[in-house]
C-alpha positions in Angstrom: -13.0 66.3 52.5 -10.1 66.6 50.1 -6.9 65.0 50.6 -5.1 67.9 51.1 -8.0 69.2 54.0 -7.0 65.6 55.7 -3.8 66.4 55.3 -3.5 69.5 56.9 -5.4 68.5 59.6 -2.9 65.7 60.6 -1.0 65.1 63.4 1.2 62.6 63.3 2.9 60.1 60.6 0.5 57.8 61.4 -2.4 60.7 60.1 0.0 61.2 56.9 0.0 57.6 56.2 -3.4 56.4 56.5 -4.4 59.4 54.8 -3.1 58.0 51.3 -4.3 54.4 52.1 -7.4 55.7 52.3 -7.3 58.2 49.6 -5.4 55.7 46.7 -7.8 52.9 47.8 -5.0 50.5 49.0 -6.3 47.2 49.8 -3.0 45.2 50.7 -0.4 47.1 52.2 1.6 47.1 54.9 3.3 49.5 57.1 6.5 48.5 58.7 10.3 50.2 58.2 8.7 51.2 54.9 5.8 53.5 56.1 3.8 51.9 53.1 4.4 49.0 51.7 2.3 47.1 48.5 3.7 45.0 45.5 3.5 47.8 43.7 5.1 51.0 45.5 7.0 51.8 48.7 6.0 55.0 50.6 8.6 56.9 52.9 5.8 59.5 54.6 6.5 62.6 56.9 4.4 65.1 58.8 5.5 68.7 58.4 9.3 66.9 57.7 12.0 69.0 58.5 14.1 67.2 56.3 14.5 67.7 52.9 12.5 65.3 50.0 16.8 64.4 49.3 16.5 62.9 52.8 13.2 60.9 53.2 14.5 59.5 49.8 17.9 58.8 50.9 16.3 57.0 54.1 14.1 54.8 51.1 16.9 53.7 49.4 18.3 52.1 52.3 15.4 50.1 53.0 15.8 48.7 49.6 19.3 47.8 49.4 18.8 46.6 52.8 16.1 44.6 51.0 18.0 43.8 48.1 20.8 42.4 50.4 18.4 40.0 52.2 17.0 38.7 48.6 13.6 39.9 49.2 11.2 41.8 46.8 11.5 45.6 45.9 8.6 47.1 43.6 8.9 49.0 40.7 8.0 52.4 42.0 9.5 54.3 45.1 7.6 57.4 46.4 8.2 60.1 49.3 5.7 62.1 50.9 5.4 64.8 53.0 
């Protein structure tokens, strides 16, 4: 089954996100305030999001400079998904 079959077949947030462990082959990740989290990428997921891309990025961006404000670790790459 494709991703986007899995995907429209989820549920819940928790569908959306393991969903793209699974299909990007994460091996260590975690999910916490950042749906996904590696050393590499942070995910913001939704399912069926009623708000805009603008928005799931906007919520992103606060978990980094929240980051940023403890000192701790922000990847390269940021990445919403819906």
């Amino acid at each position: 089954m494709s991703l986007f079959q899995i995907l429209q077949k989820a549920s819940s947030e928790e569908d959306v996100k393991d969903a793209y462990i699974k299909a990007l082959g994460l091996k260590e990740y975690q999910k916490n305030l950042v749906d996904i989290q590696t050393k590499e990428i942070w995910f913001e997921a939704k399912q069926n999001a009623k708000l805009s891309s603008y928005a799931m990025f906007t919520q992103l961006m606060h978990y980094v400079q929240d980051a940023l404000n403890k000192g701790h670790y922000v990847p390269p790459f940021l990445a919403v998904r819906d």
